[in-house]
TIPA-832821 format. One line per 3 residues: number of its first residue (from 0); their letters; for each residue x, y, z of C-alpha. Coordinates in steps of 0.2 Angstrom, whole numbers, plus 5000, padded with zeros to 4 digits. Layout:
% TIPA-832821
NUM = A = X/Y/Z ~ ...;
END
This chain:
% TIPA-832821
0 = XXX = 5013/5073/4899 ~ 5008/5061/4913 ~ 5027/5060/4917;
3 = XXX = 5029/5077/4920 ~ 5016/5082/4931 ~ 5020/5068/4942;
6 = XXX = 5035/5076/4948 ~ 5028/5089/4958 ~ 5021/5075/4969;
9 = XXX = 5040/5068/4970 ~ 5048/5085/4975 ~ 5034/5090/4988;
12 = XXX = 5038/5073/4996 ~ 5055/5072/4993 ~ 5058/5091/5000;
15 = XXX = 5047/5087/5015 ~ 5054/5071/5019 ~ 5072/5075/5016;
18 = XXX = 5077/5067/5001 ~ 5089/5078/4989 ~ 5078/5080/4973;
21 = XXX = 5061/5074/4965 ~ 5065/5057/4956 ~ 5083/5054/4968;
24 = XXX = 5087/5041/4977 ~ 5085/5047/4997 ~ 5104/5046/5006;
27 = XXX = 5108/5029/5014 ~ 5100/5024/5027 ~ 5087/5036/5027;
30 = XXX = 5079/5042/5042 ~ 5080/5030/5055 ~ 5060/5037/5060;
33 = XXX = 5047/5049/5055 ~ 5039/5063/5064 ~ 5029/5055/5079;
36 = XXX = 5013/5066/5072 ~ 5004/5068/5055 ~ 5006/5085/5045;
39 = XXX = 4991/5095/5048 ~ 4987/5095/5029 ~ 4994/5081/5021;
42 = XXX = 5003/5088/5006 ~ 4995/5081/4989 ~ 4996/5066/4983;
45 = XXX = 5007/5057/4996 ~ 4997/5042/4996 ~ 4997/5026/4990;
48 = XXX = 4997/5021/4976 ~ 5005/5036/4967 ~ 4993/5045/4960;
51 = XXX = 4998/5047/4940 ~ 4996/5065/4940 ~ 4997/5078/4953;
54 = XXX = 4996/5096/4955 ~ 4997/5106/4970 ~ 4992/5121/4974;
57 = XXX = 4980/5132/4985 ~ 4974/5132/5001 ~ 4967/5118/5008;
60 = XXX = 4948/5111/5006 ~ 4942/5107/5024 ~ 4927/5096/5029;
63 = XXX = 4916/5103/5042 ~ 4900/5101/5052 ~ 4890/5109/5038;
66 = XXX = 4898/5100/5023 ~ 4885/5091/5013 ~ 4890/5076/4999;
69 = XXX = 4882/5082/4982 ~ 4878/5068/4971 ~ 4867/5067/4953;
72 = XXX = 4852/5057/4953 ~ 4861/5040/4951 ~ 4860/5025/4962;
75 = XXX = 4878/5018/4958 ~ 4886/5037/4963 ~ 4874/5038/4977;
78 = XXX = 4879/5020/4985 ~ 4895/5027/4984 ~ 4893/5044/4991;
81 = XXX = 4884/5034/5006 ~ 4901/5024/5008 ~ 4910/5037/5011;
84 = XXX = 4899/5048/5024 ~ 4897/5031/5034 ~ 4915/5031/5034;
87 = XXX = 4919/5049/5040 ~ 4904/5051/5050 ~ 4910/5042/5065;
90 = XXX = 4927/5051/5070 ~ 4923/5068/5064 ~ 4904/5068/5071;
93 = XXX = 4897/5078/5056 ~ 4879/5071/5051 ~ 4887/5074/5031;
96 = XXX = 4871/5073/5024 ~ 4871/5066/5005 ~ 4859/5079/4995;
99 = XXX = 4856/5079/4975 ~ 4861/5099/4977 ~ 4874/5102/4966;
102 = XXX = 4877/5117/4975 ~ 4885/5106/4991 ~ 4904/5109/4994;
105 = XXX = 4907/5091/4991 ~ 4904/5083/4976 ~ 4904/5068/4967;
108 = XXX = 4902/5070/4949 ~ 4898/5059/4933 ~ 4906/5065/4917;
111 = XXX = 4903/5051/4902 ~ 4913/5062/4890 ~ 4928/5059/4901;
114 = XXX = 4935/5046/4889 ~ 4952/5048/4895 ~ 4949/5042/4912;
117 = XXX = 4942/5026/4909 ~ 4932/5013/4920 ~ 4944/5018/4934;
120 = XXX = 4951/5034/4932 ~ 4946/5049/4943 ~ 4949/5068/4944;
123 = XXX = 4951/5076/4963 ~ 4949/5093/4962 ~ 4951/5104/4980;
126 = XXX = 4949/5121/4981 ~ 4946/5131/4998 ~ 4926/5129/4999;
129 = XXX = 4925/5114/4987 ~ 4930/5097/4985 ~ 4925/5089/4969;
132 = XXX = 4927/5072/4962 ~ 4924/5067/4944 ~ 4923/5050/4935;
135 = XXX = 4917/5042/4920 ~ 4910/5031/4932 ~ 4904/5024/4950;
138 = XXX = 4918/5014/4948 ~ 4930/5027/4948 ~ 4924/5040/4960;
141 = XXX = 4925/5023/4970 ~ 4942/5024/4969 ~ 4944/5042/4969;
144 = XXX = 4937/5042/4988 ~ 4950/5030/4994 ~ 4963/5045/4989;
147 = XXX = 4949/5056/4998 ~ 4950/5044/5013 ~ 4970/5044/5012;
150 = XXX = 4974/5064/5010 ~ 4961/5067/5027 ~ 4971/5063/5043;
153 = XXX = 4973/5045/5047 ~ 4961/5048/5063 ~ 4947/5049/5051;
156 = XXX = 4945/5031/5051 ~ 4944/5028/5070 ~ 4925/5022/5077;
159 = XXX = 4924/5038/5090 ~ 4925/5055/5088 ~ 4942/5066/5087;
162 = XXX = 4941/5083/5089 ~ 4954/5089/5075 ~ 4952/5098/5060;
165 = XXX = 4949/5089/5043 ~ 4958/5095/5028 ~ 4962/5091/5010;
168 = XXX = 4978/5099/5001 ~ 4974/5111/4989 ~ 4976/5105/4969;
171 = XXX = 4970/5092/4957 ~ 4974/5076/4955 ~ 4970/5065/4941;
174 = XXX = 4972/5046/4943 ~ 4970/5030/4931 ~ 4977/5015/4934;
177 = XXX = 4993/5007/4923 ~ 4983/4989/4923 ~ 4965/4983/4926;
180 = XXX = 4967/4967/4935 ~ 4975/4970/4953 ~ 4972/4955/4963;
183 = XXX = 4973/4950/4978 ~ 4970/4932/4984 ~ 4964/4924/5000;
186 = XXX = 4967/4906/5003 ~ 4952/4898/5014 ~ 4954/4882/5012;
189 = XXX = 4969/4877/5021 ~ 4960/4887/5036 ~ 4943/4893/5034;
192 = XXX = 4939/4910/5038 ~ 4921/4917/5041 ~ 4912/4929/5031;
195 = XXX = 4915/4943/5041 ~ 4931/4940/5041 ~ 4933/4939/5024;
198 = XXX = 4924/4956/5020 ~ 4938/4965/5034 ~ 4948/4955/5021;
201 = XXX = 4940/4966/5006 ~ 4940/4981/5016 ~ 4958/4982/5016;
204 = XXX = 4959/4978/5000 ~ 4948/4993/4993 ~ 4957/5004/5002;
207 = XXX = 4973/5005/4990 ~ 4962/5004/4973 ~ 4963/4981/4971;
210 = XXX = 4947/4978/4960 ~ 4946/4959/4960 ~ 4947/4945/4974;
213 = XXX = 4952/4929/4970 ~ 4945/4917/4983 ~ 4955/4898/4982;
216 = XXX = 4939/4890/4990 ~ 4944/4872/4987 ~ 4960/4862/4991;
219 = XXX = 4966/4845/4998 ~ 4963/4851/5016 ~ 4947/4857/5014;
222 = XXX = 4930/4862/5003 ~ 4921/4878/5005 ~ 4908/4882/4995;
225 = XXX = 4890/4874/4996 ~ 4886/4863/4979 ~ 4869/4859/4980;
228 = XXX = 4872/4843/4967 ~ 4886/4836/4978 ~ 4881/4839/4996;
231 = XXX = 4896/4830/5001 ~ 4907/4841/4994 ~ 4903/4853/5012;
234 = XXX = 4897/4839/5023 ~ 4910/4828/5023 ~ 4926/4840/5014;
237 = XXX = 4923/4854/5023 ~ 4926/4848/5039 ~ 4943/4851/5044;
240 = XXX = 4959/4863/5040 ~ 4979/4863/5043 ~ 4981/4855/5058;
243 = XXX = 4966/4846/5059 ~ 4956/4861/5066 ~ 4935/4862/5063;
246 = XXX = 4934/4869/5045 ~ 4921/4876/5039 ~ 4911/4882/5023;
249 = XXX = 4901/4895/5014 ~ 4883/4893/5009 ~ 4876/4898/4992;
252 = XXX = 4869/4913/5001 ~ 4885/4916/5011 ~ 4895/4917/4996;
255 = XXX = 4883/4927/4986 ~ 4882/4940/5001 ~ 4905/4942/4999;
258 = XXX = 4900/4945/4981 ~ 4889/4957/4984 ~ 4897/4967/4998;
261 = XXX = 4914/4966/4985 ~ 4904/4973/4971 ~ 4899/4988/4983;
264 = XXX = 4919/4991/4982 ~ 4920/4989/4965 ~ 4929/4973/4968;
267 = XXX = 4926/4957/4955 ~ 4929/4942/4964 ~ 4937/4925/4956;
270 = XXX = 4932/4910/4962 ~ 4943/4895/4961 ~ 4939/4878/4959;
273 = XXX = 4958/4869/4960 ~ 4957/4854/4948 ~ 4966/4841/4944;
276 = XXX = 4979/4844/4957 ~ 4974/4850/4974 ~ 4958/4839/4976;
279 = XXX = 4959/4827/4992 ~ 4944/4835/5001 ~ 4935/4832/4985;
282 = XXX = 4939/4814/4984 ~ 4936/4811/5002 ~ 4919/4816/4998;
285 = XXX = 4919/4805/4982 ~ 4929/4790/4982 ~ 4922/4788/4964;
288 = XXX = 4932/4800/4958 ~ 4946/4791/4961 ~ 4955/4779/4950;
291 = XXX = 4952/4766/4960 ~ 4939/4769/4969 ~ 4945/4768/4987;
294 = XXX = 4939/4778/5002 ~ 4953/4792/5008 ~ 4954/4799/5025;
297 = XXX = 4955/4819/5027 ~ 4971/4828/5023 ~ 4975/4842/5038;
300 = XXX = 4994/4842/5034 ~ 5002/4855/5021 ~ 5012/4845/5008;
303 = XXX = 5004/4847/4988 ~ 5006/4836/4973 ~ 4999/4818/4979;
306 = XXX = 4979/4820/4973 ~ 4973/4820/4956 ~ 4956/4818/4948;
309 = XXX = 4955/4801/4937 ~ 4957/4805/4919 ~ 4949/4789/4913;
312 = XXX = 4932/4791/4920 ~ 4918/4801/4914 ~ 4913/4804/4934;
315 = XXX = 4925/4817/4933 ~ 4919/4827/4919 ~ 4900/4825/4926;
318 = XXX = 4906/4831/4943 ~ 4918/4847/4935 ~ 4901/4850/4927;
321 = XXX = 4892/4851/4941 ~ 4904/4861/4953 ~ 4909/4874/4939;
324 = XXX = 4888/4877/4934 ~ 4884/4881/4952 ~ 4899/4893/4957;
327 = XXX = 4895/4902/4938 ~ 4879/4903/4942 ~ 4883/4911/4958;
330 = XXX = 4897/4924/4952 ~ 4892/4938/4941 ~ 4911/4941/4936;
333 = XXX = 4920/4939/4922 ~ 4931/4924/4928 ~ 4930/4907/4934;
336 = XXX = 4949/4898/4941 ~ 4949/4880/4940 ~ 4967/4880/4945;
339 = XXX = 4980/4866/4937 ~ 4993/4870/4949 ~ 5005/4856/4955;
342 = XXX = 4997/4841/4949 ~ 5013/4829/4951 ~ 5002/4815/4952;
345 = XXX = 4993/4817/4936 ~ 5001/4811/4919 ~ 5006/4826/4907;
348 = XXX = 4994/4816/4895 ~ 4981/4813/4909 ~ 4981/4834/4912;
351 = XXX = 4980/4837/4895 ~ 4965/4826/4894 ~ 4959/4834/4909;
354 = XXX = 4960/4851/4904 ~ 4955/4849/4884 ~ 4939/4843/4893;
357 = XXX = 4936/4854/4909 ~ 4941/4873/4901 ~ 4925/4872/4888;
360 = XXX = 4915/4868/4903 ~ 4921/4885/4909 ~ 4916/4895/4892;
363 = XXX = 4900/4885/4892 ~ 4892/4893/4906 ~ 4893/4910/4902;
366 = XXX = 4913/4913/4910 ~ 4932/4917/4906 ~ 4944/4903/4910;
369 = XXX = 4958/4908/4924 ~ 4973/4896/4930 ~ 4990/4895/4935;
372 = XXX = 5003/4895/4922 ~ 5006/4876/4923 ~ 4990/4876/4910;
375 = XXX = 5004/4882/4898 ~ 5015/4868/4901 ~ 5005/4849/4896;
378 = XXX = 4987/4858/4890 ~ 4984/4873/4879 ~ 4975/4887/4887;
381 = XXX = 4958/4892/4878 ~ 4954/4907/4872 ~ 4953/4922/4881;
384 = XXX = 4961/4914/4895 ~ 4969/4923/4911 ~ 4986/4915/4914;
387 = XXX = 4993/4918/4931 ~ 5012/4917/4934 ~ 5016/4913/4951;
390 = XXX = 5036/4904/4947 ~ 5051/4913/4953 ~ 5064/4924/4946;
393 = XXX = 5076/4908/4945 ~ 5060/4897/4936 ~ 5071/4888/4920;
396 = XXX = 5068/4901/4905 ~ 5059/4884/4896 ~ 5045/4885/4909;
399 = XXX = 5044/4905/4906 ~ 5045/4904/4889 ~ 5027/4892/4887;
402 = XXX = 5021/4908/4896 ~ 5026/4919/4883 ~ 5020/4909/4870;
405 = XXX = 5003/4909/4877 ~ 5003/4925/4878 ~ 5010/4928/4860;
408 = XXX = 4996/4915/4857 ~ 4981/4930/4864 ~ 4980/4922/4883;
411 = XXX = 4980/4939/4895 ~ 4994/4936/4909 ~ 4993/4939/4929;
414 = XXX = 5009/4941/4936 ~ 5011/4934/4953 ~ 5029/4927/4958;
417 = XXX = 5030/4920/4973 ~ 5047/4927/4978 ~ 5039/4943/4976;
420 = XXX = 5021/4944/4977 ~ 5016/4930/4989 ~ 5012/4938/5006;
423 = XXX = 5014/4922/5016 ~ 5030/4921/5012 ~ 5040/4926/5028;
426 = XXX = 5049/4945/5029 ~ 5066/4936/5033 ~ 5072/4921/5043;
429 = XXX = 5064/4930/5060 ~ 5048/4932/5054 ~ 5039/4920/5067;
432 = XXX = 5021/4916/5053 ~ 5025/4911/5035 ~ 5035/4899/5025;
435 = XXX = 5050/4901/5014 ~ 5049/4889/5000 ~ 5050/4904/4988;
438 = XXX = 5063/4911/5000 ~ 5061/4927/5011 ~ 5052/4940/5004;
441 = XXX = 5054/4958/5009 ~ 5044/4975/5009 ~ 5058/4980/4996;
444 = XXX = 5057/4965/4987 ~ 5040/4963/4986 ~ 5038/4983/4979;
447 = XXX = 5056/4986/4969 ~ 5050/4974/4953 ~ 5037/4980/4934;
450 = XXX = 5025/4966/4930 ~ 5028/4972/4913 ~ 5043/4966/4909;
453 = XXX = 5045/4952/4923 ~ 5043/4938/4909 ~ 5054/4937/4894;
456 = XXX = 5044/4937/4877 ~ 5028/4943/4885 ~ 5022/4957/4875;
459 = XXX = 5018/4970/4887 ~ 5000/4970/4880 ~ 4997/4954/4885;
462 = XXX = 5000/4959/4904 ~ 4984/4962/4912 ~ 4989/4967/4930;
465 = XXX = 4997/4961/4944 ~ 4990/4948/4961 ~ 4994/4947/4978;
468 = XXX = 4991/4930/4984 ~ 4991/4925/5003 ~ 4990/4908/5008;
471 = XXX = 4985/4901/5023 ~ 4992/4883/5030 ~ 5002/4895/5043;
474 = XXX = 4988/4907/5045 ~ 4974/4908/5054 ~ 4967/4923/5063;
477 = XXX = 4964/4939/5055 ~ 4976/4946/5064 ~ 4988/4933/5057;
480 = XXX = 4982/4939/5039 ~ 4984/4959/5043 ~ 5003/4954/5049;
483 = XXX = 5007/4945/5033 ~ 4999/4959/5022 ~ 5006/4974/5029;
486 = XXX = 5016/4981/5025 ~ 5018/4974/5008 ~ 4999/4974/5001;
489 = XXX = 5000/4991/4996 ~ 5017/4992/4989 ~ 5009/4977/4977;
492 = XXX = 4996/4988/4975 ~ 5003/5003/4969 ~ 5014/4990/4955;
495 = XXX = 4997/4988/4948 ~ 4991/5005/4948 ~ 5004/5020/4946;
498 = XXX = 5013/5025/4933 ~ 5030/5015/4931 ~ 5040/5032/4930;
501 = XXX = 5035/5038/4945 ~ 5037/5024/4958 ~ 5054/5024/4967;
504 = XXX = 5060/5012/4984 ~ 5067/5027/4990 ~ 5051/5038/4993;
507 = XXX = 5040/5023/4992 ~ 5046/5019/5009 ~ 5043/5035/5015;
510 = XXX = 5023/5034/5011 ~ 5026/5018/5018 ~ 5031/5023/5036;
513 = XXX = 5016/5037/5035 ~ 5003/5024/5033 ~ 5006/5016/5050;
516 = XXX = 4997/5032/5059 ~ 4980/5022/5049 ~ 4984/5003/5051;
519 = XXX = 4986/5010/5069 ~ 4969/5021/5068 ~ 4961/5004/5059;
522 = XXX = 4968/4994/5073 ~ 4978/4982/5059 ~ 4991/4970/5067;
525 = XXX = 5004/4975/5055 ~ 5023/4970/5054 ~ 5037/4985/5060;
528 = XXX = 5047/4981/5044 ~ 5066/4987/5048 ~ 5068/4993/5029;
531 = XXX = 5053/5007/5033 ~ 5057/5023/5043 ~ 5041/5019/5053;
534 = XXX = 5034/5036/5066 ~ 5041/5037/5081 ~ 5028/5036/5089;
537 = XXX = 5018/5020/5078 ~ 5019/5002/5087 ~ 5008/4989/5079;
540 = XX = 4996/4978/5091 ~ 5004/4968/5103;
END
């Protein structure tokens, strides 16, 4: 069923954007650009991600000076109804007060007999006087007003008023997403960035529907998150980045105020605490975890495998204690990263040591373990753990295979490969940020790939979604971040949330291009791929 109503969204784009039928491949090249301006209705369900179902039809639902938000007496659906009237309020004028009328033209909804659309899932409905949205719950009329945001023209989300009219096509869409972790990760450690910087960070996360944030708070070049048990962890390891630049950290409060403005977006966020590997800033700040003992000096460069934890001393399993209390404490979420990435300098019987003993620690207070796949290797992941992939389509088969069995074993799996899914990697050998370890990664690339079936021998049941990691030791602006991001968060986006039937290069890239009018409108410094048929008239920010 869901496979067939998705194709009315695929022939309204492909007829409109010149591609031969619903479903086809678009002739070769394509159109070199779009229209320079945005369709005064924006035909349903051209957004990103795909919606799973869509059908058009009717005239148009338009947003006016008298539309009021309708809401039940429910704080979470309240919270969200205010979200969205602070978001349209500035460039359409309209006061859009939000009322517990059920009578109002727009309308967010709570249906808990809505089974089939889960935690997530929403129904738009838009008729000519009324807009409703449905959900199970907060959650997902959250995510039902980003498609709300996207189907409105991109002006709607400039900070002054633009004198244009405000409509929604006509028809109903109804949306789930295909996996419930979509991730995207931020790297502050190898440079720090601030807290507001970090919730612009979450803001353009929410607006393609990613509901977790995995922050790598700790590295060798830097520690960012206040332990009250180990002061020095900030006041000694926090206080340089890449390049020997000022650091920085987050206190207690700091970091509980991210969580908080994440979980207005109905976003988790996973902290990560690297270990053994990845742990110079801590040992600068500890010498005694160390195995001999010996004062380090700071790290600022941004080669990995040369720290590691000392096995053999119990200081280590006092101090893993320690950190791993305080950030539980701190995060309501589901999941605590301890990492286990690259640790070339630790022993395979030293890791496995190390892990046996740091993992309970996890469960013990109250969370989920989470680490890179290289737990499968030398350790054995405990139960109910989150194994996230990050190796390469040419990783030996022996190295993807410890995966699988983990997974055949009950660990969920993340899928992340870094020649596909790590937006730091550069576009192609022009791009002047990034690295190329994992080799160029382009916005076809990055989208033309299903986390179900990337890794041999993993049942498909055991694939819990899809992350986008960006790392940082060649970024270190936010405008360094949006570059690297876009255009190729979205399209990791939409991997994690449409339906695998109806996702296609040669449209995708066509929804692309139309998103540039709102990167524009949100003033993103976004990259002018040469794969996307980008509007005429769309430049991104010097």
């Amino acid at each position: 069923m869901r496979r067939r109503l998705i194709a009315p969204a695929l022939l309204l784009l492909a007829t409109a954007l010149g591609c031969t039928e619903a479903g086809t491949a678009a002739p070769a090249p394509g159109p070199a650009a779009l229209p320079a301006a945005e369709p005064e209705v924006r035909p349903l369900g051209r957004i990103i991600p795909l919606p799973a179902s869509v059908e058009p039809g009717g005239a148009p639902y338009t947003l006016t000076a008298a539309t009021r938000i309708g809401v039940p007496h429910h704080p979470g659906v309240r919270a969200v109804a205010e979200r969205l009237a602070a978001t349209l309020r500035p460039a359409t004028g309209f006061r859009l007060p939000v009322v517990t009328d059920p009578a109002a033209d727009l309308v967010l909804r709570l249906d808990p007999a809505a089974g089939a659309l889960g935690d997530e899932g929403y129904e738009l409905r838009s008729l000519p006087g009324r807009l409703t949205l449905t959900a199970r719950t907060p959650a997902g009329l959250f995510r039902g007003v980003q498609t709300v945001r996207q189907q409105l023209p991109a002006a709607v989300e400039r900070d002054t008023v633009q004198r244009r009219a405000w409509k929604i096509a006509g028809g109903t869409v109804t949306d789930t997403p295909r996996f419930p972790y979509r991730g995207a990760m931020l790297d502050v450690a190898r440079h720090f960035f601030t807290v507001e910087e970090v919730k612009a960070y979450i803001d353009r996360i929410a607006l393609y529907k990613y509901n977790a944030l995995h922050l790598h708070l700790t590295d060798d070049q830097g520690w960012r998150i206040a332990i009250g048990s180990r002061p020095k962890l900030t006041a000694v390891g926090a206080a340089t980045e890449v390049g020997g630049g000022p650091g920085g950290f987050y206190t207690q409060e700091q970091y509980k105020e991210l969580v908080r403005y994440a979980a207005a977006a109905h976003i988790e966020v996973v902290p990560e605490i690297d270990l053994p590997g990845h742990t110079h800033a801590a040992l600068v700040s500890y010498p005694g975890l160390t195995c001999d003992g010996k004062a380090l000096k700071p790290y600022t460069g941004i080669e990995v495998g040369f720290s590691t934890l000392c096995a053999g001393k119990e200081e280590t399993y006092a101090f893993a204690d320690d950190v791993l209390r305080e950030i539980a404490a701190l995060t309501p979420g589901r999941y605590l990263h301890i990492g286990g990435d690259e640790a070339k300098s630790t022993s395979p019987a030293d890791y496995r040591t190390m892990m046996d003993r740091i993992q309970p620690l996890v469960t013990r207070h109250g969370k989920q373990v989470m680490a890179w796949h290289q737990l499968t290797g030398d350790a054995t992941p405990a139960p109910g753990a989150l194994i996230q992939y990050w190796g390469l389509d040419r990783t030996t088969a022996e190295e993807k295979e410890k995966v699988a069995e983990a997974a055949r074993a009950g660990a969920g799996i993340v899928v992340s490969p870094a020649d596909r899914a790590y937006l730091d990697m550069k576009y192609d050998e022009d791009t002047p940020l990034g690295l190329r370890w994992a080799g160029t990664v382009s916005v076809e690339r990055s989208y033309d790939w299903d986390p179900a079936t990337y890794l041999p021998g993993v049942p498909r049941s055991a694939v819990r979604g899809v992350e986008a990691p960006l790392w940082t030791e060649t970024l270190s602006t936010p405008e360094h971040l949006d570059t690297m991001a876009f255009p190729r968060l979205p399209g990791l986006a939409e991997l994690g949330w449409s339906p695998a039937a109806g996702r296609d290069w040669s449209t995708y890239r066509l929804r692309l291009g139309e998103q540039a009018h709102r990167w524009d409108a949100l003033g993103l410094s976004w990259y002018r791929s040469p794969e996307v048929p980008w509007p005429a008239s769309a430049e991104p920010p010097a």
